[in-house]
MARZA-101671 format. One record per residue: residue number from 1; chain; x, y, z of N, C-alpha, C in turn. Coordinates in steps of 0.001 Angstrom, whole numbers, plus 500000, padded with zeros to 6 digits. Example, Ala and Ser with C-alpha at 12.3 -4.5 7.8 and 13.67 -1.06 7.14 Angstrom:
2
pos:1 unit:A n.east:513190 n.north:494310 n.up:507800 ca.east:512300 ca.north:495500 ca.up:507800 c.east:513200 c.north:496700 c.up:507800;
pos:2 unit:A n.east:512850 n.north:497750 n.up:507080 ca.east:513670 ca.north:498940 ca.up:507140 c.east:512900 c.north:500030 c.up:507870;
This chain:
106
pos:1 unit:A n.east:045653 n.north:111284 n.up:706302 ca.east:045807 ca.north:109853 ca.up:706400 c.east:046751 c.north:109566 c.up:707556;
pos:2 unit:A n.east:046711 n.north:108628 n.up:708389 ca.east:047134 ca.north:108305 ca.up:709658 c.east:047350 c.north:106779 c.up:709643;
pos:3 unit:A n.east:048672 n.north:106503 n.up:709517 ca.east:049126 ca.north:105695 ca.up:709322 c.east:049818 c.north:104553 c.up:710260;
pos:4 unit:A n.east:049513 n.north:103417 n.up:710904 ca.east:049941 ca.north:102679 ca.up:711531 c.east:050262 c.north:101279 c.up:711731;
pos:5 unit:A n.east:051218 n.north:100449 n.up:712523 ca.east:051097 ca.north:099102 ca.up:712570 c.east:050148 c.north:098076 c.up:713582;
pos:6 unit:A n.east:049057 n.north:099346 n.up:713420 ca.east:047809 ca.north:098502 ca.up:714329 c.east:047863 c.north:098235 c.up:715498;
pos:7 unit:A n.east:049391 n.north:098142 n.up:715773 ca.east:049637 ca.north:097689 ca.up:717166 c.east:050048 c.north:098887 c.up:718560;
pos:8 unit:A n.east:048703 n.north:098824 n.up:719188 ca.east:048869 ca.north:099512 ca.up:720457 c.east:049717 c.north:099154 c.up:721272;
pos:9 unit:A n.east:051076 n.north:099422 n.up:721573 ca.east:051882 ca.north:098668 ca.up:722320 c.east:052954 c.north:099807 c.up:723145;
pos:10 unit:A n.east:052742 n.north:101121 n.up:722666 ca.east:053462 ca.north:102316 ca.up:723686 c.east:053002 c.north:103162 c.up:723632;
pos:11 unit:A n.east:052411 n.north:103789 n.up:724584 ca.east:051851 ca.north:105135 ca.up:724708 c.east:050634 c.north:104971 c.up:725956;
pos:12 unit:A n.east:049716 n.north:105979 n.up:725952 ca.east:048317 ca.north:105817 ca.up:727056 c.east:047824 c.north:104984 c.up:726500;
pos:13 unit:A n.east:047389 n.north:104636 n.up:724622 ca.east:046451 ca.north:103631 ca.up:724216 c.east:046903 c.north:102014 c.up:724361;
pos:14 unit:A n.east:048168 n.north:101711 n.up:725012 ca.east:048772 ca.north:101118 ca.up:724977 c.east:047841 c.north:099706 c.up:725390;
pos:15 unit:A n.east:047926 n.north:098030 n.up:724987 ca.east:047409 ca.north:097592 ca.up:725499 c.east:048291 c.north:096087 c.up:725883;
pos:16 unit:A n.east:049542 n.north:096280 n.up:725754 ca.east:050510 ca.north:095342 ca.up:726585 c.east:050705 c.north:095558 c.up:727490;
pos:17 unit:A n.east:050269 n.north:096418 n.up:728795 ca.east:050611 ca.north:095540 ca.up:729945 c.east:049001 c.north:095944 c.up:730590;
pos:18 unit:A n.east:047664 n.north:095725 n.up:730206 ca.east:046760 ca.north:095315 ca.up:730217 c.east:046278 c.north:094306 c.up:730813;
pos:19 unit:A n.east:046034 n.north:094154 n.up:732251 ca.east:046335 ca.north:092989 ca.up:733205 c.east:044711 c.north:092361 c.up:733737;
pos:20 unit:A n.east:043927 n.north:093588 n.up:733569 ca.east:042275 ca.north:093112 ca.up:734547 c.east:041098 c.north:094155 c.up:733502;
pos:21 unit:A n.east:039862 n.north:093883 n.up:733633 ca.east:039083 ca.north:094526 ca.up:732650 c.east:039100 c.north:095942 c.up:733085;
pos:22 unit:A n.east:039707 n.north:096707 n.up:734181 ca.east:039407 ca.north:097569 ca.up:734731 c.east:040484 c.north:098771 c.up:733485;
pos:23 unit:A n.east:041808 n.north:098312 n.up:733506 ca.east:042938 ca.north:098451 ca.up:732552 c.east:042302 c.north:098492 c.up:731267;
pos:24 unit:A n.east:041375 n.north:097529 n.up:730844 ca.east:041111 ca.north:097721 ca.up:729267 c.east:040196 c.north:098201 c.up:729313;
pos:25 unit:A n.east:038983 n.north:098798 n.up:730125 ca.east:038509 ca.north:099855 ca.up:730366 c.east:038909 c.north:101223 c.up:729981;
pos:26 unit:A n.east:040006 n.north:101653 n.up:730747 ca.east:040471 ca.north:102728 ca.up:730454 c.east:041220 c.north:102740 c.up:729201;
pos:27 unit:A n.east:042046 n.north:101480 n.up:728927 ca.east:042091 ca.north:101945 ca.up:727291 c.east:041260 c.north:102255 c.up:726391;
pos:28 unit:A n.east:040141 n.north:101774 n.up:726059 ca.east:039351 ca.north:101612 ca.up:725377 c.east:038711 c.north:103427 c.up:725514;
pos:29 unit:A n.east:038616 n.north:103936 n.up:726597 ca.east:037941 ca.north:105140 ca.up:727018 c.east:039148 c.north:106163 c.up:725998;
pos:30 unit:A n.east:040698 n.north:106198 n.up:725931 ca.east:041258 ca.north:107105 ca.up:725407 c.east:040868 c.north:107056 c.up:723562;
pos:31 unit:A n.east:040911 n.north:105996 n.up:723419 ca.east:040245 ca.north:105747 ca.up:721746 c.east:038666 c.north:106171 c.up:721806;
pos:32 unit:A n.east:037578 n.north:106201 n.up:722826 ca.east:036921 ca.north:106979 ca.up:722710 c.east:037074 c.north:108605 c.up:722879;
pos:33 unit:A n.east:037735 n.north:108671 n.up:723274 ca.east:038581 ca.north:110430 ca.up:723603 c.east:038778 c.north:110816 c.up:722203;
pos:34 unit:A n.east:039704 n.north:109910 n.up:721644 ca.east:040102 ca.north:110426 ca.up:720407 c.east:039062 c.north:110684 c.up:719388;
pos:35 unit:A n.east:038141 n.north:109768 n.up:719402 ca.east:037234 ca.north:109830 ca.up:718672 c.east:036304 c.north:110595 c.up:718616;
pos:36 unit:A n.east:035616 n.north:111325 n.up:719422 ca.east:035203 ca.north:112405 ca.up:720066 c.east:035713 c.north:113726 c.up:719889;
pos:37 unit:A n.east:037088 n.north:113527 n.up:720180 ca.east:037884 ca.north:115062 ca.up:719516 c.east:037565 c.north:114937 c.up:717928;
pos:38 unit:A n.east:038182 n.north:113890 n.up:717599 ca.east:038123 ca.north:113971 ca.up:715924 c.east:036820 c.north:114716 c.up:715317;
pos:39 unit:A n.east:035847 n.north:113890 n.up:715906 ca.east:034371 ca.north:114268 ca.up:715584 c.east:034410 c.north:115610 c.up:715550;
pos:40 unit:A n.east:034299 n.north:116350 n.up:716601 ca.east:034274 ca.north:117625 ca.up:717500 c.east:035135 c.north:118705 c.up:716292;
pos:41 unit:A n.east:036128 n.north:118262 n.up:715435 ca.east:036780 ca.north:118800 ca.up:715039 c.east:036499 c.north:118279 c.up:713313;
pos:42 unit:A n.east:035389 n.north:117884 n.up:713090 ca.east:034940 ca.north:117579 ca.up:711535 c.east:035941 c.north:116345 c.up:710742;
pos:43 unit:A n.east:036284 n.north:116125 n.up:711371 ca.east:037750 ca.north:115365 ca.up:710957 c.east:036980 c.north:113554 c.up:710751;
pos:44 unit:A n.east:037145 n.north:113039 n.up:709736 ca.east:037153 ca.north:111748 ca.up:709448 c.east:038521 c.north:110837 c.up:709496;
pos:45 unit:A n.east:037569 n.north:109296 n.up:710259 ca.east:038965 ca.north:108648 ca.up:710334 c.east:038609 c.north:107071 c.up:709775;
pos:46 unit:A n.east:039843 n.north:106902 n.up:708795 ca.east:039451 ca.north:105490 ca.up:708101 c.east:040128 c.north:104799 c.up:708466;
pos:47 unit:A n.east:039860 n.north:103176 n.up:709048 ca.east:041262 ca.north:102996 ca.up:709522 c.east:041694 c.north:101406 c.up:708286;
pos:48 unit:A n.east:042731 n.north:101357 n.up:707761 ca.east:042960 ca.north:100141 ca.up:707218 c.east:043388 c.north:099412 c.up:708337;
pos:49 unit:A n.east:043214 n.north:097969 n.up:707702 ca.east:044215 ca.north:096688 ca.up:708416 c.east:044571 c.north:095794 c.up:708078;
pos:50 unit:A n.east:045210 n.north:095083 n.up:707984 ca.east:046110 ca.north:093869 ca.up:706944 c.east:045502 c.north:092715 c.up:708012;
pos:51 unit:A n.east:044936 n.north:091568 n.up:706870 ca.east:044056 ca.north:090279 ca.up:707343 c.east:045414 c.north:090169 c.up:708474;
pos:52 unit:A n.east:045567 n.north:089158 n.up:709356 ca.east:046287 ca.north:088736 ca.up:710247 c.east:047237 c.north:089055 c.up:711089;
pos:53 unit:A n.east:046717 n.north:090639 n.up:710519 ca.east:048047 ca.north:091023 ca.up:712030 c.east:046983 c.north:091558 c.up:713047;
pos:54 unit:A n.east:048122 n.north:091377 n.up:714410 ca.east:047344 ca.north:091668 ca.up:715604 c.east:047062 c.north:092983 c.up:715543;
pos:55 unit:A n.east:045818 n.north:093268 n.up:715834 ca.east:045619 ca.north:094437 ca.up:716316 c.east:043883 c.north:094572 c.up:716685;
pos:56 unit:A n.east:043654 n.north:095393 n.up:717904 ca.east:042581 ca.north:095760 ca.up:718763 c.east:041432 c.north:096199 c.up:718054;
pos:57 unit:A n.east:040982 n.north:095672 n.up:717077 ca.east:040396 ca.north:096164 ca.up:715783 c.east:039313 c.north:096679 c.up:716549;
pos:58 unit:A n.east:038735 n.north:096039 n.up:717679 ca.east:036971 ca.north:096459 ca.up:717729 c.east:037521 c.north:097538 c.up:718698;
pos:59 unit:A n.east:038396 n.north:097687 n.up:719462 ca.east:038834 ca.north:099007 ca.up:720001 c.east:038961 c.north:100439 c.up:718994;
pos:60 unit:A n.east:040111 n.north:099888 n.up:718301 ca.east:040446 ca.north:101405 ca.up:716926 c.east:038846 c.north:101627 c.up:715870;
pos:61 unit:A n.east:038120 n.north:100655 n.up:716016 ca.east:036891 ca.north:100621 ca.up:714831 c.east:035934 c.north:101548 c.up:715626;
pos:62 unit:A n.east:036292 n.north:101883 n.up:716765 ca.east:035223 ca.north:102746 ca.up:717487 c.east:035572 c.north:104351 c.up:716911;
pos:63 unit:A n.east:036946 n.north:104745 n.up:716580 ca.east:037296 ca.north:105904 ca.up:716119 c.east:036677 c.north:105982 c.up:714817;
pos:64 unit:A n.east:036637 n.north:105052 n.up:713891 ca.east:036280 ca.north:104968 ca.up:712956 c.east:035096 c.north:105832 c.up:713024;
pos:65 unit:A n.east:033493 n.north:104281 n.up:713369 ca.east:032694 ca.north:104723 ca.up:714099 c.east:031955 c.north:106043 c.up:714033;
pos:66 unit:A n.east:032309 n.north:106400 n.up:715298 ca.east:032132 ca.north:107713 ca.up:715285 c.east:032323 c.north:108977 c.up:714792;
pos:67 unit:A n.east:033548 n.north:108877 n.up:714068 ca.east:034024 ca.north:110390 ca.up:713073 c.east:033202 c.north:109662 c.up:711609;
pos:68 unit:A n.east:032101 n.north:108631 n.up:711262 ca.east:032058 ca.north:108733 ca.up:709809 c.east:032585 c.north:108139 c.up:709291;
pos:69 unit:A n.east:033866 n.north:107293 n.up:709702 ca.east:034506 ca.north:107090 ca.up:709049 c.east:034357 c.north:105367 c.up:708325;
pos:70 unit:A n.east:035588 n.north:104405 n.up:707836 ca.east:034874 ca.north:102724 ca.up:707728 c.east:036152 c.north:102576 c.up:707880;
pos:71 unit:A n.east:036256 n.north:101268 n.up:708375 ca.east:037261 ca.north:100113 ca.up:708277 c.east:037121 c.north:098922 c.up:707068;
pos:72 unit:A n.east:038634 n.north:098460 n.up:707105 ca.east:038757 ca.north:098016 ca.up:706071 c.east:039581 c.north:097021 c.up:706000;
pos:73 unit:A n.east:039632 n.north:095823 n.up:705804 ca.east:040296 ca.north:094589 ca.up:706025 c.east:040788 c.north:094782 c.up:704987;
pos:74 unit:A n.east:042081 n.north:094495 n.up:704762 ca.east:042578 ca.north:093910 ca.up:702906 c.east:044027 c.north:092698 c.up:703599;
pos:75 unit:A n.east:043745 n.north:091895 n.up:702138 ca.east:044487 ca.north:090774 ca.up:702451 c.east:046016 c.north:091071 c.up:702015;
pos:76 unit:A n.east:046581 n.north:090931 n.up:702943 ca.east:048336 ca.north:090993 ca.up:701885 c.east:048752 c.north:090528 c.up:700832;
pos:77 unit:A n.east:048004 n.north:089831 n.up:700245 ca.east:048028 ca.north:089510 ca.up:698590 c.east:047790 c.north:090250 c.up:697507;
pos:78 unit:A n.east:046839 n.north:091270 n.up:698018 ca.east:046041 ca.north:091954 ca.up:697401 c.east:046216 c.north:093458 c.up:697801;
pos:79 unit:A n.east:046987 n.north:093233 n.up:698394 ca.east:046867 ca.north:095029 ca.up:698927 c.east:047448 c.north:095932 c.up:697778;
pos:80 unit:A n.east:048052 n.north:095745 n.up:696813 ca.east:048160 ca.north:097100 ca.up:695838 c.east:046958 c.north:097028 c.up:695068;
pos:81 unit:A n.east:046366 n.north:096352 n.up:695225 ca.east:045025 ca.north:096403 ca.up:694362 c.east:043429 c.north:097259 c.up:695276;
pos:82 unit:A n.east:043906 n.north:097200 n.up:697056 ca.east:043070 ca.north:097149 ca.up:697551 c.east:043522 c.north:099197 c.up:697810;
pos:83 unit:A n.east:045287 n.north:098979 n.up:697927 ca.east:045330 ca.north:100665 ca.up:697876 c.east:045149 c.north:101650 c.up:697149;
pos:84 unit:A n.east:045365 n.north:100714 n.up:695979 ca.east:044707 ca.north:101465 ca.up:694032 c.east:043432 c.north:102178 c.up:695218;
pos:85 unit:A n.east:042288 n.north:100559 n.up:694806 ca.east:041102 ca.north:101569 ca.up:695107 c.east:040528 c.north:102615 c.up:696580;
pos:86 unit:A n.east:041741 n.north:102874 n.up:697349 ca.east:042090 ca.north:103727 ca.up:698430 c.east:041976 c.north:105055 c.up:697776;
pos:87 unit:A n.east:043082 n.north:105096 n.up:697006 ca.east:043703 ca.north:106091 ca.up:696659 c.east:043392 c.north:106525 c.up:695017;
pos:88 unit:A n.east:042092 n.north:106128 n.up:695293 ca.east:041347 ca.north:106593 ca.up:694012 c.east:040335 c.north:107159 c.up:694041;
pos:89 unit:A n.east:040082 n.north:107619 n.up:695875 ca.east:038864 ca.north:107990 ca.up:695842 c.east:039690 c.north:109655 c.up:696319;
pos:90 unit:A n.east:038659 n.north:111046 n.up:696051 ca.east:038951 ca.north:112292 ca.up:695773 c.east:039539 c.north:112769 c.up:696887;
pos:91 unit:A n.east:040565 n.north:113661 n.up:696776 ca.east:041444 ca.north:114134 ca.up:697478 c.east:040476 c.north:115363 c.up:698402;
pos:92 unit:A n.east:040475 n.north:115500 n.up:699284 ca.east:039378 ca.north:116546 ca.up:699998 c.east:040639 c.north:117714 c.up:700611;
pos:93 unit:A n.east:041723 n.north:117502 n.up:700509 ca.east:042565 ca.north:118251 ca.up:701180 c.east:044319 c.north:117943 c.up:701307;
pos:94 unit:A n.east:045161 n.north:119274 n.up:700777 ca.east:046487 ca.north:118888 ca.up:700448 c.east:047256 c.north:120186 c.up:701146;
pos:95 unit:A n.east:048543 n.north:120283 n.up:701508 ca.east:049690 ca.north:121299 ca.up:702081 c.east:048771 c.north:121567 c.up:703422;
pos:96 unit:A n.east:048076 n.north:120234 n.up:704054 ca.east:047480 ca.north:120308 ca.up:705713 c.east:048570 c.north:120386 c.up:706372;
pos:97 unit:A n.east:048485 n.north:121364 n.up:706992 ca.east:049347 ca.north:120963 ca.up:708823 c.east:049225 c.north:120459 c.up:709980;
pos:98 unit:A n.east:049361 n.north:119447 n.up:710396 ca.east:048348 ca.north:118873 ca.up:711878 c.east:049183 c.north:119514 c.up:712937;
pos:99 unit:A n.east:048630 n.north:119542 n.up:713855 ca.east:049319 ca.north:120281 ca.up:714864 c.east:048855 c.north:119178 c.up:716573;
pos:100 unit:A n.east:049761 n.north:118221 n.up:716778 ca.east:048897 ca.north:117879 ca.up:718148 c.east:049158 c.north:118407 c.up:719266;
pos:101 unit:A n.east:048665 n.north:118822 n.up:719912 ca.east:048598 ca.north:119213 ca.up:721587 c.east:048673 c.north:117764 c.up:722346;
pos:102 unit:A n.east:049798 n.north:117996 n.up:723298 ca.east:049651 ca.north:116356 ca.up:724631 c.east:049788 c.north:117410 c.up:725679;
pos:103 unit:A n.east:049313 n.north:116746 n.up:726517 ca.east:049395 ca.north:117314 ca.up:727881 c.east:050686 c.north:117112 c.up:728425;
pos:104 unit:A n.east:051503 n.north:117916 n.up:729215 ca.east:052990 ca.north:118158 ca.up:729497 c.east:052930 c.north:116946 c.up:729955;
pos:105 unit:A n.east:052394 n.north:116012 n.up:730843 ca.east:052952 ca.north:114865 ca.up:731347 c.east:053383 c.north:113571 c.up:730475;
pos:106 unit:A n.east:052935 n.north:114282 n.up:728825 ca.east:052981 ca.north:112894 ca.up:727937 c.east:054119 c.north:113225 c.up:727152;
């Protein structure tokens, strides 16, 4: 499980200082990167998101997408009800180690 505040805002996927389509081009290309590795590597990716906060949804929904995986809106009213039924579906794997590789310049 991979956990975040939706918001691309430091790193390569970054999409604040995103100035011409050429820029969100290439963002958009590293979330296909990722997605692609994931795949490549059997790996499923689900992504949640809380109704109204910002975030690049049709960008990150491409990781989804492609590894298999679904997205999932839940409302902040409702979210212990919406993580119940998260976290009720079967555990496929426990004591994982992830290990990421970045390239020295990152």
């Amino acid at each position: 499980m991979l956990c975040t505040d939706g918001l691309a805002n430091i790193g390569i996927g970054s999409f604040d200082e995103v100035t011409d389509e050429q820029e969100l081009k290439k963002r958009e290309e590293v979330y296909e990167r990722i997605g692609e590795f994931a795949k490549s590597k059997g790996i499923t990716v689900n992504i949640v998101s809380i109704v109204g906060d910002e975030c690049n949804l049709d960008t990150l929904s491409r990781i989804a997408e492609l590894t298999g995986g679904e997205v999932e809106r839940v409302d902040p009213i409702s979210l212990t009800k919406n993580f119940a039924n998260i976290l009720s579906k079967p555990i496929i794997a426990s004591n994982v180690i992830a290990k990421v590789l970045l390239h020295k310049g990152l």
